[in-house]
C-alpha positions as CSV (number, residue, x, y, z in Angstrom):
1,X,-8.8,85.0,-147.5
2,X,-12.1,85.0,-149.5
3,X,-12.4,82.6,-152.2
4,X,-15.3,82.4,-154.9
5,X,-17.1,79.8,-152.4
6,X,-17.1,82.0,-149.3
7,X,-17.0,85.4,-150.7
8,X,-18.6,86.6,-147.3
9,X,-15.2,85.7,-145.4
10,X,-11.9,87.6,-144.5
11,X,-12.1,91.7,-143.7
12,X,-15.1,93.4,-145.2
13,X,-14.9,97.3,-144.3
14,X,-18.2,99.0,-143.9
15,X,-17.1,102.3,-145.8
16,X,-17.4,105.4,-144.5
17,X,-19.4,107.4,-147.3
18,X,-17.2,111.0,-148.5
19,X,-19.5,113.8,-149.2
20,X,-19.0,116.8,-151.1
21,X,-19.0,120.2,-149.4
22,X,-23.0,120.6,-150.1
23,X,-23.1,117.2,-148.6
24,X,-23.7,115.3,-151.7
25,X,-22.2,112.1,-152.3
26,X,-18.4,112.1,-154.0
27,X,-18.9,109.0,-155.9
28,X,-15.2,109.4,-157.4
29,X,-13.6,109.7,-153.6
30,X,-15.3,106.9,-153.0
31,X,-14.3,104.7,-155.7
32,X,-10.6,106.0,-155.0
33,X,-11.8,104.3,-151.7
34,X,-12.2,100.8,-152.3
35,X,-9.7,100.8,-154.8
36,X,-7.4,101.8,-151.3
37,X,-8.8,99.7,-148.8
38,X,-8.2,96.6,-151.5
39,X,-4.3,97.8,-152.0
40,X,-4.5,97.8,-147.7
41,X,-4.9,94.2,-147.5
42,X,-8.8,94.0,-147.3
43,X,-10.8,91.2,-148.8
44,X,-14.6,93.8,-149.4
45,X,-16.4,96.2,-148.7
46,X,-19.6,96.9,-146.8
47,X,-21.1,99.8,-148.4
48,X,-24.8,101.1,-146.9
49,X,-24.3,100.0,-143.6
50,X,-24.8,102.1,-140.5
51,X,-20.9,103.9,-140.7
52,X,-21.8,104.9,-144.6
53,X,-25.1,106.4,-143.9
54,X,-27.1,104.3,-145.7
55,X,-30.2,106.0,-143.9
56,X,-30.0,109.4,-144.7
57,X,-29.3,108.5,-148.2
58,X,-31.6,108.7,-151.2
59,X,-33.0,105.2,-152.9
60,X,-30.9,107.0,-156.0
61,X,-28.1,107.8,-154.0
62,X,-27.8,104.2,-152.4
63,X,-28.2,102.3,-155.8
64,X,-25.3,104.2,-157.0
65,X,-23.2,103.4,-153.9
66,X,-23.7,100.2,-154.4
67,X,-22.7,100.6,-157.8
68,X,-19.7,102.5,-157.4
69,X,-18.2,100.1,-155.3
70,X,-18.8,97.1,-157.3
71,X,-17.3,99.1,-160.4
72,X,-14.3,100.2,-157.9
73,X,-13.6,96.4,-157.2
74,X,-10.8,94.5,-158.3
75,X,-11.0,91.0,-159.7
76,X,-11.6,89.0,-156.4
77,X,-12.8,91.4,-154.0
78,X,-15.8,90.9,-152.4
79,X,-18.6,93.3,-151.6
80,X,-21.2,93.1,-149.5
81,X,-24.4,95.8,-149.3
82,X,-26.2,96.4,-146.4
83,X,-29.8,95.7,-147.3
84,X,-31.6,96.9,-144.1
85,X,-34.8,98.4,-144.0
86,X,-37.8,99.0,-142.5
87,X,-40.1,96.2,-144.0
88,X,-39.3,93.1,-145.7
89,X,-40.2,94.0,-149.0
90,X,-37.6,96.8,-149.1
91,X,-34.8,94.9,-148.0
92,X,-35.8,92.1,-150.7
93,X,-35.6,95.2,-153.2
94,X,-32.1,95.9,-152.1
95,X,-30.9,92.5,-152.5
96,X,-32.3,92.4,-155.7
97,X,-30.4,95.5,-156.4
98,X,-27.7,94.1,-154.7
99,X,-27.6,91.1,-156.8
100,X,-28.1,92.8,-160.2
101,X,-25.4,95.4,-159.3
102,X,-23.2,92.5,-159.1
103,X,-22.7,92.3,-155.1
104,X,-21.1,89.1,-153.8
105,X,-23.3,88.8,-151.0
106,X,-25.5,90.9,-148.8
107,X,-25.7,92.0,-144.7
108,X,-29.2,91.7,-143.3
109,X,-30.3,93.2,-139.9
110,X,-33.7,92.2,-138.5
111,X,-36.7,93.5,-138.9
112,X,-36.0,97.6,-137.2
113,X,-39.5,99.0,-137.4
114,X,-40.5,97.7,-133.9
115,X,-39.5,94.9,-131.3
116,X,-40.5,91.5,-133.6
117,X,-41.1,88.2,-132.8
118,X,-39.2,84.8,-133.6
119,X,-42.1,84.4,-136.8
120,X,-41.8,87.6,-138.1
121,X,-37.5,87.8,-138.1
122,X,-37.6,84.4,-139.8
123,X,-40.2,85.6,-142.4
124,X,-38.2,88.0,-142.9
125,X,-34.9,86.5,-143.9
126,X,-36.8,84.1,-145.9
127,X,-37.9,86.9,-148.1
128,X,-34.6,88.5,-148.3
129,X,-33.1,85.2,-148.9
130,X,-35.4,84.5,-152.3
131,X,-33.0,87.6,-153.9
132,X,-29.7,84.5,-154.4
133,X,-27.4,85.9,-152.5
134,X,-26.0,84.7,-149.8
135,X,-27.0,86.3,-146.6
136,X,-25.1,87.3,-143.4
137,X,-27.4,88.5,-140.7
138,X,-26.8,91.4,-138.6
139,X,-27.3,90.9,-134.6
140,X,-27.6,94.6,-133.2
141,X,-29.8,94.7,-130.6
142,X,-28.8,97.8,-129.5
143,X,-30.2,99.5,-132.1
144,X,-32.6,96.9,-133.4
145,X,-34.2,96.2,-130.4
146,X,-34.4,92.6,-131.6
147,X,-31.6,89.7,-130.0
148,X,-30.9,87.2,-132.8
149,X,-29.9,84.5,-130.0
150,X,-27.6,81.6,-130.9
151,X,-30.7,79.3,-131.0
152,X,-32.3,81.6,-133.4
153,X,-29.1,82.2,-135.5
154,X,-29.1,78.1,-135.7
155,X,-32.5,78.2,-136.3
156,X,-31.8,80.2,-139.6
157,X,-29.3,78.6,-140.5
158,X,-30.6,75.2,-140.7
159,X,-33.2,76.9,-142.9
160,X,-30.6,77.4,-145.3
161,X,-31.1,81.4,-144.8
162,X,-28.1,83.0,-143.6
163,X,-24.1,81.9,-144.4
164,X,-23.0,83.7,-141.6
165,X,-23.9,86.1,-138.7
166,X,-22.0,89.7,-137.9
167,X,-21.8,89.5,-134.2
168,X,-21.7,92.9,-132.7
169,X,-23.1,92.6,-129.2
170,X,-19.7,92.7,-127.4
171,X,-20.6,89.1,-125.5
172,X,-17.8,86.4,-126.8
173,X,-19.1,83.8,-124.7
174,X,-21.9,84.1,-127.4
175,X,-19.1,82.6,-130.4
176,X,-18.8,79.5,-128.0
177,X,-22.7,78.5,-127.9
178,X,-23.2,79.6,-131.6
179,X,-20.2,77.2,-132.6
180,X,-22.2,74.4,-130.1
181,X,-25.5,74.7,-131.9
182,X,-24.6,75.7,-135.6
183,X,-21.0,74.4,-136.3
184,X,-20.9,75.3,-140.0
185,X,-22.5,78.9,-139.5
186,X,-19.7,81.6,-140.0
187,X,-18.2,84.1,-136.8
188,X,-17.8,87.3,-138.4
189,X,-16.6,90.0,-135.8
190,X,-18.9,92.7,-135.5
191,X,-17.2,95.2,-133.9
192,X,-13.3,96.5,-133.8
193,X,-13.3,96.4,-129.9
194,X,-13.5,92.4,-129.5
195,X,-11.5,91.6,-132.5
196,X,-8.8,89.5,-131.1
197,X,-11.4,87.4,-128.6
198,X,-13.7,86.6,-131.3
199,X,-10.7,85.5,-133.4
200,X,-9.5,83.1,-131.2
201,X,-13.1,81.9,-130.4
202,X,-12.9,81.0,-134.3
203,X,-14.0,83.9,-137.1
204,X,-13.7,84.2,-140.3
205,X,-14.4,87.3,-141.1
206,X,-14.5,90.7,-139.8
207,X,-17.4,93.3,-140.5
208,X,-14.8,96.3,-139.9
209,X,-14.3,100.1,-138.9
210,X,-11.0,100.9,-138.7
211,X,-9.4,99.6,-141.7
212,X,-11.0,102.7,-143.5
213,X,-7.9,104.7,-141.6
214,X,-5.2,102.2,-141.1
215,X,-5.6,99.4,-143.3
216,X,-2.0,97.6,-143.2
217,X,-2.0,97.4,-139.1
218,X,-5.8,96.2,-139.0
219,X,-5.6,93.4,-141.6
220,X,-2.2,92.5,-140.2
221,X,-4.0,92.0,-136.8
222,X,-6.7,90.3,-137.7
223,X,-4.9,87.9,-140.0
224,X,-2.7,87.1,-136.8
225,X,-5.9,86.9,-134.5
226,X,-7.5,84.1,-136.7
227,X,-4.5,82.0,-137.6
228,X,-4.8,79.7,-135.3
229,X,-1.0,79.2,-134.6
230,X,-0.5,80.4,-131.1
231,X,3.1,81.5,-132.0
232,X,0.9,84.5,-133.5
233,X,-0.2,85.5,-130.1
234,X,2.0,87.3,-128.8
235,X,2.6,89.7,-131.9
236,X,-1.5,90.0,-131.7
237,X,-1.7,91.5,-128.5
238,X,0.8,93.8,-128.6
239,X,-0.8,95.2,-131.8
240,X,-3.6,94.6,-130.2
241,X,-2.9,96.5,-127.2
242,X,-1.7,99.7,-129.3
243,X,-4.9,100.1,-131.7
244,X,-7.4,99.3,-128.9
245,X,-7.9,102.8,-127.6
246,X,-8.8,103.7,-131.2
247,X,-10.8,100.4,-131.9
248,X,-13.1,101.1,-129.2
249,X,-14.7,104.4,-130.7
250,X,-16.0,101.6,-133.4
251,X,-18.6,100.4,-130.7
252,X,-19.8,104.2,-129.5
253,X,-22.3,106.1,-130.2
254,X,-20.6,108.5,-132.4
255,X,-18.4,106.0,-134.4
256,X,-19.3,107.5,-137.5
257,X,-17.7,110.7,-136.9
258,X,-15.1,109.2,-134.8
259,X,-14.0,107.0,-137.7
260,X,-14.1,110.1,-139.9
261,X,-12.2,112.3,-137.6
262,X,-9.3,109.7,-137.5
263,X,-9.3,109.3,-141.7
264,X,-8.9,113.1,-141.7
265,X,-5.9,113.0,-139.5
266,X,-4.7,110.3,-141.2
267,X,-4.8,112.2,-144.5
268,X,-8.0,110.5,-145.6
269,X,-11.1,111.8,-146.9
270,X,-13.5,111.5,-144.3
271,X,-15.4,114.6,-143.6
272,X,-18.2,115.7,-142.4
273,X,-21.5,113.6,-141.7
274,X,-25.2,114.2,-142.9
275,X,-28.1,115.6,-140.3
276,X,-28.9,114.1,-137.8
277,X,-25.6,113.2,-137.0
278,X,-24.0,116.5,-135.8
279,X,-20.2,117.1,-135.2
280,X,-18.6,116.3,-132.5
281,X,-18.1,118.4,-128.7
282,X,-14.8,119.6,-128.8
283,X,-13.6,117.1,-125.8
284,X,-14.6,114.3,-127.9
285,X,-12.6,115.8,-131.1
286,X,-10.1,116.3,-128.3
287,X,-9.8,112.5,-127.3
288,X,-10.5,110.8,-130.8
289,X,-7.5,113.2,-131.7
290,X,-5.0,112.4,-129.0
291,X,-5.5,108.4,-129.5
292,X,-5.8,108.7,-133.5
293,X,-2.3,110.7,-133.4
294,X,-0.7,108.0,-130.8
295,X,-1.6,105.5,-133.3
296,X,0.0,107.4,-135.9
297,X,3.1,108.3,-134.2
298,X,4.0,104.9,-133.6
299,X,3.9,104.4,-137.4
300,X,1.0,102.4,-138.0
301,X,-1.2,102.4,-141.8
């Protein structure tokens, strides 16, 4: 679990953002939100990262987001802005926002405006760092274009820059070498589809999709994944094993909608998405459907 020290670790969901009919943000739905995902077992929140839409949101509209879910909070829960942006300066603004909001701590990508070098992703968490708060990068070079490499992760981290790193390239030999050259530097799973390696390659934390649907069976598979005892083994990887087909859509291109799909046959609010994202082709609806509905008929929350 999370203490005051390390308020960065345990299960942080990145928040699907609920929209009103006109596409507006429902602030209210969304405070009912957190207040669920806290009552599911989760340790934060990740509002304004990529599954809450944080770019096609207004400066305005992404303040108050951040707002709403540090007002939505309950004594102890942690919560943890994305603060990407284009240039340097913005992100600094939003983890000064972050920070006066009353964030816990924040989630920084790399520089995403083009490919940058190993001087200019450095200078860039150093600014971001100035804001107090303690930082957990974002490796995503998918979408980034730019690889932060265990040697650069370590490299940051002796800098006293980042706490911790969300891992979401989908290699778990990288939580080996990471662990060689930065001991104290924090695992957090990046994405729901490697869960239970990068738990037993040593985590602490878990940058998360599919708690927004099913709270109760996630946290309860992740606590098992990260305990350490291998009694818990077994039980992990038969959950494990169940949820998969579902924790995969995380790493897709259209998790957003896929995660969204599965709230709303799960009798959560997650709706439609903003422009650019557009719905889904029917044979997609058709699949997230049929593995969302095995998940539920075998009972899991």
């Amino acid at each position: 679990m999370t203490t005051s020290a390390t308020p960065w670790r345990g299960i942080h969901v990145a928040t699907a953002l609920p929209f009103h009919d006109d596409l507006s943000v429902d602030h209210d739905a969304y405070a009912e939100h957190v207040r669920f995902l806290a009552e599911g077992g989760c340790d934060g929140v990740t509002p304004n990262g990529s599954l809450g839409e944080y770019q096609t949101l207004t400066p305005q509209e992404r303040a108050r987001v951040v707002e709403t879910a540090v007002a939505a909070a309950p004594e102890g829960f942690g919560v943890m802005p994305g603060v990407a942006a284009y240039g340097s300066i913005e992100a600094r603004l939003w983890a000064d926002q972050a920070a006066e909001a009353g964030a816990t701590s924040v989630l920084l990508l790399p520089p995403n405006a083009y490919r940058a070098p190993r001087e200019a992703v450095v200078a860039h968490y150093r600014e971001v760092a100035k804001a107090g708060l303690p930082v957990v990068a974002y490796n995503n070079p998918f979408d980034t274009k730019v690889d932060l490499t265990p040697e650069l992760l370590a490299e940051l981290f002796h800098e006293g820059l980042i706490v911790g790193v969300k891992e979401f390239t989908g290699d778990v030999r990288r939580a080996y070498e990471i662990a060689e050259l930065a001991p104290e530097l924090d695992l957090l799973i990046g994405a729901d589809d490697v869960l239970l390696e990068l738990g037993m390659a040593g985590a602490v934390g878990w940058i998360a999709g599919y708690p927004n649907m099913i709270p109760l069976a996630t946290t309860r598979l992740y606590r098992l994944a990260t305990s350490g005892d291998p009694a818990d083994l077994p039980e992990a990887l038969r959950l494990y094993r169940d949820l998969h087909p579902l924790l995969r859509w995380d790493s897709k291109p259209e998790f957003v909608q896929s995660i969204k799909l599965s709230m709303d046959l799960a009798g959560r609010k997650g709706g439609a998405c903003r422009p650019p994202r557009l719905p889904l082709a029917p044979e997609l609806v058709a699949r997230i459907t049929a593995d969302t509905e095995a998940v539920l008929e075998k009972g899991y929350k």
